[in-house]
C-alpha positions in Angstrom: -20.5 42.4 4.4 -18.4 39.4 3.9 -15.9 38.7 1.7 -17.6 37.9 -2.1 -14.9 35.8 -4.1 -13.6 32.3 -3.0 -10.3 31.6 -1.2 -6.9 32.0 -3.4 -8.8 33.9 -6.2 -5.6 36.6 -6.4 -3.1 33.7 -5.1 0.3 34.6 -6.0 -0.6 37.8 -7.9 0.9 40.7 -7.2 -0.8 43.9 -7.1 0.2 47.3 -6.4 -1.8 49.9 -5.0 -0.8 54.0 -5.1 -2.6 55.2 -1.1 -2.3 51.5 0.0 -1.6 52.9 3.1 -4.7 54.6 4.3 -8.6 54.4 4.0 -10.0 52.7 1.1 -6.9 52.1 -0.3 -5.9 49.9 2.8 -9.3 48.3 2.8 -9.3 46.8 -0.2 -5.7 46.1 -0.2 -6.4 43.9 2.7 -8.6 42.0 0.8 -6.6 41.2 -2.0 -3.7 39.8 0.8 -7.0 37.8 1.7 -7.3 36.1 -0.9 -3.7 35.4 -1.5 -2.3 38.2 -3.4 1.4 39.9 -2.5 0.6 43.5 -1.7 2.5 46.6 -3.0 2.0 50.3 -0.6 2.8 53.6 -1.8 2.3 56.9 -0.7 4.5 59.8 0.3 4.6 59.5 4.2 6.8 56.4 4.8 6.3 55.7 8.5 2.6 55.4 7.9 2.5 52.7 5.1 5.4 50.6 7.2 2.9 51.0 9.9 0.2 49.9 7.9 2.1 46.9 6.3 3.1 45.6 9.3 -0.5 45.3 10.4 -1.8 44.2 7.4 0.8 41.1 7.4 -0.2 40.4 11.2 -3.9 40.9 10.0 -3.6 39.0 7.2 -0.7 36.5 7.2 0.0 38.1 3.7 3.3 39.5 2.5 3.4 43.3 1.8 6.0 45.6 0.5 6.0 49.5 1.3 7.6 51.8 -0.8 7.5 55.6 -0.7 6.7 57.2 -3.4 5.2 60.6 -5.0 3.3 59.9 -7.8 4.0 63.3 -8.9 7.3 62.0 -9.5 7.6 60.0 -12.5 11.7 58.2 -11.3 10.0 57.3 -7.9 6.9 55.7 -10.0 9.7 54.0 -11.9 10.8 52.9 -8.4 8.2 51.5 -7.6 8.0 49.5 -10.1 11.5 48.3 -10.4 11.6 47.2 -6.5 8.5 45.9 -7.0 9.9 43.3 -9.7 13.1 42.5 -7.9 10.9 41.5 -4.8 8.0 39.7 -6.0 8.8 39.1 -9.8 5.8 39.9 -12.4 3.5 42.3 -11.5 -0.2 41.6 -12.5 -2.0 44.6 -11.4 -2.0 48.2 -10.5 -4.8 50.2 -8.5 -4.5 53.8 -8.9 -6.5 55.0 -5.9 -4.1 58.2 -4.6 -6.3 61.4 -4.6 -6.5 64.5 -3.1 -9.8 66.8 -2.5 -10.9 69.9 -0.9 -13.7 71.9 -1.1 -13.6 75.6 -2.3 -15.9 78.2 -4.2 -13.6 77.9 -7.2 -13.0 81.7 -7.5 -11.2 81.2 -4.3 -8.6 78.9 -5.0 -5.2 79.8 -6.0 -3.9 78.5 -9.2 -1.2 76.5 -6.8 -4.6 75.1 -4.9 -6.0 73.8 -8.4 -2.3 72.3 -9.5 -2.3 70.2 -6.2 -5.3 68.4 -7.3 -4.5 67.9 -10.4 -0.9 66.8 -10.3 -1.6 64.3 -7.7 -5.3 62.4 -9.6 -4.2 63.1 -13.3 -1.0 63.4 -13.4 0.0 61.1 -10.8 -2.4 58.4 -12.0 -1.0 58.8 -15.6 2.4 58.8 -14.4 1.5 55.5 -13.1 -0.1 53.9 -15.6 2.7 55.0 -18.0 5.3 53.2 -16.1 3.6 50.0 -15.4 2.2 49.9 -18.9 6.1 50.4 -20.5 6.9 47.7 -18.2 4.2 45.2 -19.0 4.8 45.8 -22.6 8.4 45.6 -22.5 8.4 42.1 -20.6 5.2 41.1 -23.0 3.2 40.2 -19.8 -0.5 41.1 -19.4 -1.8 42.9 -17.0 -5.2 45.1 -15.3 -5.4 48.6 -14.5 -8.1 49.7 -12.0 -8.4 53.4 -11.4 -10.6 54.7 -9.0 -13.1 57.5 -10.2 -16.0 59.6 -9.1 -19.4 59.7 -10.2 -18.8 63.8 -11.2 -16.1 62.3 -13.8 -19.1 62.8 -15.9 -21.4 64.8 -14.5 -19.3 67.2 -13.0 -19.8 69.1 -9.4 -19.8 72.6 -8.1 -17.3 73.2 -5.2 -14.7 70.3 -6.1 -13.7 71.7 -9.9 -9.7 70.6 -9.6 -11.2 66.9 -8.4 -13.8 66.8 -10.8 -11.7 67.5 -13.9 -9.1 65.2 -12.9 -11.0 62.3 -12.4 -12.7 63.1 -15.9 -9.2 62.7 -17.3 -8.7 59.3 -15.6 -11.9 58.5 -17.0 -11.1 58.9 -20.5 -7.5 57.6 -20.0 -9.2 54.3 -18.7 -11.4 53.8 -21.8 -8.8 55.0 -23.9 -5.9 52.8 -23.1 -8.7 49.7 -22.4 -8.7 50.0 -26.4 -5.6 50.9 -27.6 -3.5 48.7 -24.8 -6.2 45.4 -25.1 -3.6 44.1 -27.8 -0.9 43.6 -25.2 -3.6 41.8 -22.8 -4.0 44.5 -20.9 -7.3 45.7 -19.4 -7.9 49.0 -17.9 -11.5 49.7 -15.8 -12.8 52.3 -12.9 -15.3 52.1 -10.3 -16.8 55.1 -9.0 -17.3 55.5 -5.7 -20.1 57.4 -3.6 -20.0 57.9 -0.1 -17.6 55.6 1.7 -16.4 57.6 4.8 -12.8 57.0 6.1 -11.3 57.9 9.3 -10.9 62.1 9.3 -11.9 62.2 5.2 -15.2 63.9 5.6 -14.1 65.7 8.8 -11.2 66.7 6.7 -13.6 68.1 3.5 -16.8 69.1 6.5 -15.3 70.1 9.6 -17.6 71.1 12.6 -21.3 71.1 12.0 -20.8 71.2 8.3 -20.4 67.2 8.6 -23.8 67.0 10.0 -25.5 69.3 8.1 -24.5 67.7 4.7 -24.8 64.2 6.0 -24.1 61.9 2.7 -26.6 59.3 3.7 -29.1 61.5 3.0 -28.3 61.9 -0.8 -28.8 58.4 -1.6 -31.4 56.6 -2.1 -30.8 53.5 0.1 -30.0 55.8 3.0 -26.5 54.6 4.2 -22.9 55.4 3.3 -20.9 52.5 1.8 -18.9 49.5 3.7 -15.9 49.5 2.9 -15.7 45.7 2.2 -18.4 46.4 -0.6 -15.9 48.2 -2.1 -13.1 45.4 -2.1 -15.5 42.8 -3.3 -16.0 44.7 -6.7 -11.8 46.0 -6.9 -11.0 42.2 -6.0 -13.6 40.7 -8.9 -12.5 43.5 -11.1 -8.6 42.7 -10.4 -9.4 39.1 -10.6 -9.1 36.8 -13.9 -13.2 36.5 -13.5 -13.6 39.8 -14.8 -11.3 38.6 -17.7 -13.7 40.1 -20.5 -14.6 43.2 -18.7 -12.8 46.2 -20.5 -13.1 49.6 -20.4 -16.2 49.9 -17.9 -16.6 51.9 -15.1 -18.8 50.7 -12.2 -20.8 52.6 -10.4 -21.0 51.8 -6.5 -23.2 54.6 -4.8 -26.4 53.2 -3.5 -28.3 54.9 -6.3 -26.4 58.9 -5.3 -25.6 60.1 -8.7 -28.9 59.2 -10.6 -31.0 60.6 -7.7 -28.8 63.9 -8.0 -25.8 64.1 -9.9 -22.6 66.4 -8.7 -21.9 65.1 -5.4 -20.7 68.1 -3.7 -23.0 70.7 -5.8 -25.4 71.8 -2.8 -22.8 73.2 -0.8 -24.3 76.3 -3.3 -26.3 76.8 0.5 -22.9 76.9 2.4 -23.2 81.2 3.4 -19.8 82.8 2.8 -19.0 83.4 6.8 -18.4 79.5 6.6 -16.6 79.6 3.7 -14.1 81.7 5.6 -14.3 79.4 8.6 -13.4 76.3 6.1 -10.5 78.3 4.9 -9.2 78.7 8.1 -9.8 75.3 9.5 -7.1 73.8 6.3 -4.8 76.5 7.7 -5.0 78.7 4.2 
């Protein structure tokens, strides 16, 4: 569980990452300031990514830059990248890791429930990509996309329908643009995820015994959940000029989950309705 690429491999590169702040996004954040990249933080709740820059610097010895910012917001994306220049000059890469997720029957969600999840993965990730890409084409500097999926961007999955058909448009806007945009030197790739629990995310999605019943471990085949610096190994090599020839590819990091039984979330079909009402409540809906 060690860090995979050698010493400086992102020196001087800066790379910004939408959800820098928290969970995976942090994780592998911190590794890029490891290996000497400057580090870019968005998300909407400002005293949380000045908290988590501060550590990351102290952590890292790294220099990190938080800026609020809604990705559902395409001016503050602009922001973003604007400040992001002015600080650190070019900008070499962008991680689009901000998602949101909860698990509903989808007869019960509201059409406001479905828009949240889908403003915030599609739109927010092609809001993103939009504005760096203008910018990168603009200035005639290359650059790499990274956008992090799911494994149910293709197969799909019962119970998580606003997630699932979000991250199937990031899917095809990462092999789409990897084709159209690889004339300006710019490469666009995914990895999808499995299991990778973060502080209060599968609490959050599972509360109360439903965690335990639906343990994720148990779904794949190597019988653990993910470390989290498994995961920055493969965003660093991917964000790193040794993946210089991989293009439009999404990378699959699950222990073996999907091909065992695709649709992540698709035996919650066992979850009885009396729970369902008890999930509801538990979000406060």
């Amino acid at each position: 569980m060690e860090g995979m690429l050698k010493p400086g491999s992102l020196k001087d590169k800066t790379i910004i990452i939408t959800g820098g702040g928290t969970g995976l996004g942090r994780s592998m954040g911190k590794y890029f300031l490891e290996l000497g990249a400057n580090l870019v933080i968005t998300s909407r709740k400002k005293d949380v990514l000045d908290k988590s820059a501060e550590e990351l610097m102290k952590e890292t010895g790294g220099k990190v830059l938080a800026v609020a910012c809604d990705v559902r917001k395409y001016e503050e994306i602009e922001n973003v990248i604007k400040v992001t220049a002015s600080t650190f000059g070019p900008i070499h890469g962008v991680l689009n890791n901000a998602a949101g997720n909860f698990i509903s029957p989808t007869e019960r969600l509201s059409h406001r429930a479905f828009d949240i999840i889908v403003d915030i993965v599609l739109k927010g990730t092609y809001y993103t990509t939009l504005a760096a890409g203008k910018h990168w084409i603009t200035n005639k500097q290359p650059g790499v996309f990274l956008n992090i999926v799911t494994t149910y961007a293709w197969t799909g999955s019962g119970y998580v329908v606003p997630s699932a058909c979000s991250k199937a448009g990031v899917l095809a806007l990462t092999r789409s643009l990897a084709v159209e945009w690889a004339k300006y030197k710019i490469r666009s790739n995914a990895i999808a995820p499995g299991p990778f629990p973060t502080e209060g995310a599968w609490s959050r999605l599972l509360p109360g015994e439903l965690a335990s019943k639906f343990d994720p471990a148990q779904r794949v085949p190597l019988k653990r959940v993910g470390e989290h610096q498994e995961l920055a190994n493969l965003a660093a090599y991917l964000m790193s000029d040794y993946s210089a020839y991989v293009n439009g590819e999404v990378i699959t990091i699950d222990g073996g989950e999907w091909l065992r039984s695709g649709g992540e979330f698709s035996d919650l079909e066992h979850i009885p309705e009396h729970m369902w009402d008890m999930l509801e409540k538990s979000r406060g809906k």
